[in-house]
C-alpha positions in Angstrom: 0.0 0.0 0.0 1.5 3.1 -0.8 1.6 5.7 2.1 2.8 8.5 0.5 1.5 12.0 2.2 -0.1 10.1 5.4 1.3 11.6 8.3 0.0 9.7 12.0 0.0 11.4 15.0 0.4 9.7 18.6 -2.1 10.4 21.5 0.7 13.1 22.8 0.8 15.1 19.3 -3.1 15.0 19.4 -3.3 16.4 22.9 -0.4 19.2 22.1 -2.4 20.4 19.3 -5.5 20.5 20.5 -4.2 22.4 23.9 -2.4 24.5 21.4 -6.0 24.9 19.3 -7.5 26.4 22.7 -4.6 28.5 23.4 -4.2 30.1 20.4 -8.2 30.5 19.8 -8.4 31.9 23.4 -10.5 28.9 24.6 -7.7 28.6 27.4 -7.3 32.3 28.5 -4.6 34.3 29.3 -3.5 33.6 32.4 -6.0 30.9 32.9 -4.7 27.6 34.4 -4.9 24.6 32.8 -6.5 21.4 34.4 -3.9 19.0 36.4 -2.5 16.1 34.8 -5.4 13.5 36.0 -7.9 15.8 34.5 -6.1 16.0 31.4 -5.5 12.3 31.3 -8.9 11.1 31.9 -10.3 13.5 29.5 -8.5 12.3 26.5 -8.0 9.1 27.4 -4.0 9.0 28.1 -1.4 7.9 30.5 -0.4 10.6 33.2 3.3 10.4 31.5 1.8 11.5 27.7 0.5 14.4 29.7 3.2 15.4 31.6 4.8 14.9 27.2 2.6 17.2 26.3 2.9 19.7 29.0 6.6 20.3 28.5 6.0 20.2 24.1 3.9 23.7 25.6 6.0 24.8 28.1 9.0 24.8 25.3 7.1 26.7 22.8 6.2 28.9 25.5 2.5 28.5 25.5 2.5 28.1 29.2 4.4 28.9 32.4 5.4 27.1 35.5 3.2 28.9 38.6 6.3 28.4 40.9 9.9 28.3 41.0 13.0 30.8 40.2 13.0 31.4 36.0 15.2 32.4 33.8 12.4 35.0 32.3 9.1 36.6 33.8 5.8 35.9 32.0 2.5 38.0 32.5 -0.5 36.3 32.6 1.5 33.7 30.2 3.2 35.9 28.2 6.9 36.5 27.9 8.3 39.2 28.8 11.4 40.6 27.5 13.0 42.7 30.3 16.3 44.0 28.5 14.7 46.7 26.5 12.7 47.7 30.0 9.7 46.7 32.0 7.2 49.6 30.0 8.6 48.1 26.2 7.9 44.3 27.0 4.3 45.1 28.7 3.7 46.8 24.9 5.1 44.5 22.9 3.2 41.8 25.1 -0.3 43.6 23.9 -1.0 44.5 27.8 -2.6 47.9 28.6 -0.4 48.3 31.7 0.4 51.5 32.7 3.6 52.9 34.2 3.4 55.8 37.2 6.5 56.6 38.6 6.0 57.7 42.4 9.0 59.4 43.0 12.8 59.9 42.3 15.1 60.8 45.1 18.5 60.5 46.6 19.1 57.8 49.0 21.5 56.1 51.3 22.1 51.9 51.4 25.0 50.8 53.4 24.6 46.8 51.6 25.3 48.9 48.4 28.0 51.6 49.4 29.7 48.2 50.9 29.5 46.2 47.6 30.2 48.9 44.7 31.4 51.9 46.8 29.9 55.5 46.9 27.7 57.2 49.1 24.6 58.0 47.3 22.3 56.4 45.2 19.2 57.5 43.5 16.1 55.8 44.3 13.6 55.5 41.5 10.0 54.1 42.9 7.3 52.9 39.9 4.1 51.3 40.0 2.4 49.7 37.5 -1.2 48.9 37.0 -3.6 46.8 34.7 -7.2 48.6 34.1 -8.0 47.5 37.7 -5.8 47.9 39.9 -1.7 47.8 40.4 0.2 44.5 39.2 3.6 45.5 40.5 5.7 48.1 42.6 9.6 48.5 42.2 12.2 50.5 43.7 15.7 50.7 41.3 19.2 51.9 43.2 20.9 53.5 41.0 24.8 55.4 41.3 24.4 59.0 42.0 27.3 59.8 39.9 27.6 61.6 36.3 24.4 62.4 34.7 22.0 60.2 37.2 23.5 62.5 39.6 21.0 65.3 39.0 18.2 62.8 38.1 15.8 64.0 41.2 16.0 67.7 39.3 15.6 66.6 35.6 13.3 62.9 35.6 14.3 60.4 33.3 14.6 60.5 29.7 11.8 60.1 27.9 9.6 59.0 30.9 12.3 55.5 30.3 14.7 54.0 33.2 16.4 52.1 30.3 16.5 54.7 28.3 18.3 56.6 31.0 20.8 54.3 31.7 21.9 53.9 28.1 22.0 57.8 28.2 24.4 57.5 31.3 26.5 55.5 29.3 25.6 52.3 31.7 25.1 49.6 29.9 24.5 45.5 32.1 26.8 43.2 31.3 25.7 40.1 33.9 24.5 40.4 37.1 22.2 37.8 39.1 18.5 37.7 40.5 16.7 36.5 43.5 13.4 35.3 43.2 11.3 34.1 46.8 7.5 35.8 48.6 7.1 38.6 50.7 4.4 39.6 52.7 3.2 43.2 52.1 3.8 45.5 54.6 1.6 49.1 55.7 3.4 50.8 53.1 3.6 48.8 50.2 0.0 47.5 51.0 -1.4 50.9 50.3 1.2 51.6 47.0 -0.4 48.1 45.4 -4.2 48.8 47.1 -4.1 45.0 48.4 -4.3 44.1 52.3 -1.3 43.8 54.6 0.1 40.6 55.4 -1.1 39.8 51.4 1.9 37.5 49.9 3.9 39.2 46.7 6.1 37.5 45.0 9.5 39.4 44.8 12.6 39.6 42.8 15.8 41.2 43.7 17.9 42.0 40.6 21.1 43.1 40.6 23.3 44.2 37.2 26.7 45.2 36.8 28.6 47.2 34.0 31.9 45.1 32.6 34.0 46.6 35.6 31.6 45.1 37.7 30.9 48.6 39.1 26.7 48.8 39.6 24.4 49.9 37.0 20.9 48.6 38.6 19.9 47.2 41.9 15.9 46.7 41.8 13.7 45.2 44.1 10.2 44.2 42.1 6.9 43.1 44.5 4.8 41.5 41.6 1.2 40.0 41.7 1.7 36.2 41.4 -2.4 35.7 40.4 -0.4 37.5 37.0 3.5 37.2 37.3 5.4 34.1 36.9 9.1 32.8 36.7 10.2 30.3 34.5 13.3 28.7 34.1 14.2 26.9 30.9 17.2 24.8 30.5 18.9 21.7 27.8 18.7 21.9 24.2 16.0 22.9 22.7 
């Protein structure tokens, strides 16, 4: 029998492409989580192991996210986020309306800092951003009060952009690492993200150096975890 231009797909490609179907036709919504592997399996009739198959086939294309754990990337309600070209770019390019306020800029002490990278001052830069509802995250970035971030307070950033004022400064990250764990909101950061006190965040520490290793961005994120996620990819792809 000639076979020619039959292609057969196993009970793992059928149930990739039919979660991928709902995905991409917004039958799964953003955000929305998917039922756990003995729902899956008894649903389309497979073994717990083609499920887990499947799960990871959509987890590398990037379809889903992991709810826990420390990641290589953030998603937003599923979505990649690309943070080297700035939080405010990757929310756009992601096709989320979230919006930007920045709270304050002002000069600062942090012993932890001065100890590490040296200097005296640092400028504090305190944004929140918010969804059509209500805030999604609140960050505080430490920059080096020297050069042209020196008079930052006076002037604001350039073009409303902390990235864009870095590159300005002539800082540019070359590595640096990040620290990913829950806090529980306190008074104050409570009120900033209109949530309760006590109410658990996750948050992220980031730290990035220059080539010299001198600082260019120390940046503590508090981030809803009902949209933020981590995930961390590894292996060949």
């Amino acid at each position: 029998m000639n076979r020619t231009g039959q292609v057969h797909f196993g009970k793992r490609d059928r149930l990739v492409a039919d979660l991928v179907q709902q995905i991409h036709s917004g039958a799964l919504g953003s955000g929305e989580q998917l039922p756990g592997e003995h729902d899956l399996a008894e649903r389309y009739q497979v073994s717990r192991g083609t499920v887990r198959s499947a799960l990871s086939e959509l987890q590398r294309r990037e379809l889903i996210a992991t709810q826990s754990g420390v990641g290589s990337f953030v998603t937003f309600d599923g979505v990649r986020l690309d943070q080297s070209a700035g939080w405010a770019t990757a929310f756009a390019s992601s096709g989320f309306a979230v919006r930007t306020e920045v709270l304050s800029i002002e000069r600062v002490t942090d012993e932890d800092l001065a100890r590490r990278f040296g200097g005296t001052a640092f400028i504090a830069v305190r944004r929140r951003r918010r969804d059509r509802e209500r805030p999604v995250s609140y960050e505080v970035s430490c920059l080096p009060a020297a050069g042209s971030l020196a008079d930052l307070p006076e002037h604001g950033l350039r073009n409303d952009s902390l990235t864009a004022t870095l590159a300005a400064a002539g800082l540019r990250a070359e590595r640096g690492e990040q620290w990913i764990g829950t806090e529980a909101l306190t008074a104050e950061t409570a009120e900033v993200l209109e949530r309760r006190e006590g109410e658990l965040f996750l948050q992220a520490t980031r730290t990035s150096t220059d080539a010299r290793g001198g600082l260019v961005e120390h940046v503590i994120s508090l981030l809803d975890p009902a949209h933020f996620r981590f995930h961390l990819t590894f292996g060949a792809r």
